[in-house]
C-alpha positions, 0 to 999 in steps of 0.5 A: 445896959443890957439892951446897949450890949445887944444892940452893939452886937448888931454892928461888925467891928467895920461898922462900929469903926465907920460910925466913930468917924462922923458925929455919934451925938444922936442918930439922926445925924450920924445917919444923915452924916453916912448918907452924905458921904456915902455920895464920895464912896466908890469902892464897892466894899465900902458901899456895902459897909455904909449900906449894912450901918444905915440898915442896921441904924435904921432898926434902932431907937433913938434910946438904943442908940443913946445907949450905945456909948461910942468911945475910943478904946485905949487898951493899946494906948495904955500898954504904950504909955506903961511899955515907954514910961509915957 
């Protein structure tokens, strides 16, 4: 658990939204999936973010990555849901 927190840390809050876009199920293809699509990014911005992901996808280990656990945070979700009687 403590090896997943430092290698979360790795990523900007930018990177972690990029990746839970595309296929987190193993590393390989969500790298494979970023440089795909990265061929369709024309903002410069954007080609630093995908850029700064790969490099960073790159110094991690399959079990690394294995452990970073992506998830959709619903803490705004849950405020909603008691704030309207959801």
């Amino acid at each position: 658990m403590q090896n997943s927190l430092i290698s979360l840390n790795k990523f900007s809050t930018e990177e972690l939204n990029l990746m839970c876009i595309f296929d987190t199920a193993d590393r390989v293809t969500l790298r494979n999936d970023l440089v795909t699509a990265l061929h369709d990014v024309y903002e410069p911005d954007m080609i630093a973010v995908f850029a700064s992901t790969l490099e960073k996808l790159d110094t991690l280990t399959d079990e690394e990555f294995a452990e970073l656990g992506f998830y959709i945070a619903d803490d705004d979700l849950q405020i909603e849901e008691d704030a309207f009687g959801y």
